[in-house]
C-alpha positions as CSV (number, residue, x, y, z in Angstrom):
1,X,-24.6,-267.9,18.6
2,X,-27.3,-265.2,17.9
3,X,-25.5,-263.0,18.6
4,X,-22.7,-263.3,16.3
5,X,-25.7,-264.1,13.6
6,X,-27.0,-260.6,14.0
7,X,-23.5,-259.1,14.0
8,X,-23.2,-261.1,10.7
9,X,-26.4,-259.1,9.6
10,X,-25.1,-255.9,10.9
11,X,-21.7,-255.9,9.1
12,X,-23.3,-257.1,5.7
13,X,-25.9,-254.5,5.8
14,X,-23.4,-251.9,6.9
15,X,-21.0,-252.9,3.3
16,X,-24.2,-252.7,1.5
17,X,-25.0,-248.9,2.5
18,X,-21.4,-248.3,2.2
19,X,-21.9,-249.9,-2.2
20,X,-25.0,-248.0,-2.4
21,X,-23.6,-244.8,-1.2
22,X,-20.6,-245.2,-3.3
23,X,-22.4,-246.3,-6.1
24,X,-24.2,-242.6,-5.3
25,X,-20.6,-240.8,-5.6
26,X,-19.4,-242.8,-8.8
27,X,-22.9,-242.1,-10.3
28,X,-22.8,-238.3,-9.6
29,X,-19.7,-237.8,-11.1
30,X,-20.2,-240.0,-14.4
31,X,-23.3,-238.0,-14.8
32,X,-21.5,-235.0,-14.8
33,X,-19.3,-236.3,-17.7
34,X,-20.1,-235.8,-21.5
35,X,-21.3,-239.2,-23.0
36,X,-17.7,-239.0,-25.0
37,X,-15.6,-239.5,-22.3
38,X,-18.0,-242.5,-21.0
39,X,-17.4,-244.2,-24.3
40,X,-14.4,-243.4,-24.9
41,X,-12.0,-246.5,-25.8
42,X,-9.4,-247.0,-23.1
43,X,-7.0,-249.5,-22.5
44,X,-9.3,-251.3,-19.6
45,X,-11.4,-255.0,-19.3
46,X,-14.5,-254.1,-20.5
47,X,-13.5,-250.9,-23.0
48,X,-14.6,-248.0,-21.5
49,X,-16.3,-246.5,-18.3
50,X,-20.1,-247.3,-19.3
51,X,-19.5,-250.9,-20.5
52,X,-17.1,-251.1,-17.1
53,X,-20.4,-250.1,-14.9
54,X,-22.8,-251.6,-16.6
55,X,-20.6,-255.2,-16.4
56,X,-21.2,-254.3,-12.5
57,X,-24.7,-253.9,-13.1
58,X,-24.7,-256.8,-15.1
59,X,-23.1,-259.1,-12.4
60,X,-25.3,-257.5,-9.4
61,X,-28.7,-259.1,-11.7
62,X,-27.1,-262.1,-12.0
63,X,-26.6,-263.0,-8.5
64,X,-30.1,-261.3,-7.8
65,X,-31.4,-264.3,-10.1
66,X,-29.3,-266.8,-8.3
67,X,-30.3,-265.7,-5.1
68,X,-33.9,-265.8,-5.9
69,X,-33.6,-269.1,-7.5
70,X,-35.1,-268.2,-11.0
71,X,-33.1,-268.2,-14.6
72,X,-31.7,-264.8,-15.9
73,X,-31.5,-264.2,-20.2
74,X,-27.6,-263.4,-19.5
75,X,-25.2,-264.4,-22.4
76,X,-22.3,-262.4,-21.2
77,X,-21.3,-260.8,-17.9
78,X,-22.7,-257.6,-19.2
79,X,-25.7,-255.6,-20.9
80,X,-26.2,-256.1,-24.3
81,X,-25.8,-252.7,-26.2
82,X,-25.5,-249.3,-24.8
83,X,-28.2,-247.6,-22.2
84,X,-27.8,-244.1,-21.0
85,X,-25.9,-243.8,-18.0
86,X,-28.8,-242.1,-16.2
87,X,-31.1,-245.1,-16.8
88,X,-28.3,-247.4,-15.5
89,X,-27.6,-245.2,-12.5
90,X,-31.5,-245.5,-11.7
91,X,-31.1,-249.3,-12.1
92,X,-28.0,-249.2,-10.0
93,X,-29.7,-247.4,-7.3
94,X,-32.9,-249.6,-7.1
95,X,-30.5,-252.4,-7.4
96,X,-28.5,-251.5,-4.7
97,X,-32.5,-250.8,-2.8
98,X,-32.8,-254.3,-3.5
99,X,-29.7,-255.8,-2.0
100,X,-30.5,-254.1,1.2
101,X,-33.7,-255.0,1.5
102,X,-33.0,-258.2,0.9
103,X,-29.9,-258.4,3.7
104,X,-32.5,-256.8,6.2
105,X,-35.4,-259.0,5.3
106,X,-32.6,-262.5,5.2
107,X,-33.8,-264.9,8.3
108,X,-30.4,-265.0,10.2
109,X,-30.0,-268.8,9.9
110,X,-30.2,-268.3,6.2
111,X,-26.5,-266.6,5.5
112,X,-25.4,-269.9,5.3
113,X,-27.6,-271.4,3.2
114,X,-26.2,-272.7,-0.2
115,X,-27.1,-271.3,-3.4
116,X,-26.7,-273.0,-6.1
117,X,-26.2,-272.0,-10.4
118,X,-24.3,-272.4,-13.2
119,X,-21.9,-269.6,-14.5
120,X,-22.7,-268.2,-17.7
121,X,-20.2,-270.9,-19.2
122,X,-22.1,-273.5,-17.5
123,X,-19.9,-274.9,-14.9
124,X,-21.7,-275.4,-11.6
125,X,-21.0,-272.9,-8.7
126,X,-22.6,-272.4,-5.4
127,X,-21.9,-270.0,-2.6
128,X,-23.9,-269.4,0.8
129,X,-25.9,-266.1,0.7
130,X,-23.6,-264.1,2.8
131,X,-20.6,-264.6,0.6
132,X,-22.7,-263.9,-2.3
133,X,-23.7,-260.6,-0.9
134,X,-20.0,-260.2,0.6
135,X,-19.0,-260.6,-3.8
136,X,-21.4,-258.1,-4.9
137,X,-19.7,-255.5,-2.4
138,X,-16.5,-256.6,-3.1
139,X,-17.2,-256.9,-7.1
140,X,-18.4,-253.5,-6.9
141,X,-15.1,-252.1,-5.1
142,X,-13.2,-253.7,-7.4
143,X,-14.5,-252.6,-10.7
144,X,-15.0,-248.5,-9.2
145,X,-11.2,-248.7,-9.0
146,X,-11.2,-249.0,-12.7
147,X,-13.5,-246.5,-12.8
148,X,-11.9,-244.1,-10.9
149,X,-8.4,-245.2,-12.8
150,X,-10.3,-244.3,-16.3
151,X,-11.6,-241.0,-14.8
152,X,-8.1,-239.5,-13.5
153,X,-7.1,-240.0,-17.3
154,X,-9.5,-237.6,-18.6
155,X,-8.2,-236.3,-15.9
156,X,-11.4,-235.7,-14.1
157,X,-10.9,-235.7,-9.3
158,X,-14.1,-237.4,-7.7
159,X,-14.5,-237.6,-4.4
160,X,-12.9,-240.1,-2.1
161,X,-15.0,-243.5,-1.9
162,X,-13.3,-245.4,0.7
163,X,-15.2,-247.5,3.1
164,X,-13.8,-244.8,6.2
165,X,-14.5,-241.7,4.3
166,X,-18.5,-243.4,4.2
167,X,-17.8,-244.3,7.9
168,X,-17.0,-240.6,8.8
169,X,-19.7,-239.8,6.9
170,X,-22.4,-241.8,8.7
């Protein structure tokens, strides 16, 4: 059984380089952007591209709270006003620090440990650790296809962030 534990470990840290060096290309190229076309209105979720990666952000603190056991100041699944996208992209990249360290300091029995919170609307939730790691890859994936969506209508080309274009790149 340890073994699987520790390819548990392995896989989770492997998706959580894979967020953090996407994160890294999605970051690059919305820096290279004027601040116009980042908050620009678009027909999208959350409004335009900042508001879109900063709901990411947002989400990523959450959980961090969750998994730390300690309240958050969240109202809504996002941040309240507007911040510079190089400030967030710092935050992102410490964030995504954190999340690593985190996976590589986690005690292998405790991925399945159950954490428990309330959504912002106050139902109850709870989810073990790995899958709440596991949603803040998968969160991430999903909301940098907007992202990338909302940039071809500029139309602006980044760079390929698929999880085998990071594997090639390892």
């Amino acid at each position: 059984m340890k073994t699987l534990q520790t390819a548990r470990c392995a896989v989770l840290v492997r998706l959580l380089e894979y967020k953090q060096w996407a994160d890294g290309l999605t970051c690059k190229a919305l820096l290279d952007l004027p601040n116009g076309e980042l908050l620009k209105p678009r027909a999208t979720t959350f409004g335009n591209i900042l508001k879109t990666l900063s709901h990411v952000y947002a989400v990523e603190d959450i959980f961090k709270h969750h998994l730390l056991g300690v309240r958050h100041n969240y109202k809504i699944r996002n941040i309240d006003g507007v911040v510079s996208i190089g400030s967030l992209c710092h935050s992102i990249d410490e964030m995504n620090q954190w999340y690593l360290n985190y996976a590589y300091a986690l005690e292998e029995a405790g991925f399945d440990d159950v954490v428990r919170f309330n959504f912002l609307d106050g139902s109850e939730g709870a989810m073990t650790r790995e899958n709440v790691l596991l949603h803040i890859v998968n969160h991430a994936t999903y909301h940098r296809g907007f992202i990338g969506d909302m940039l071809r209508q500029i139309p602006y080309q980044w760079p390929s962030n698929d999880f085998t274009v990071f594997l090639s790149h390892r």
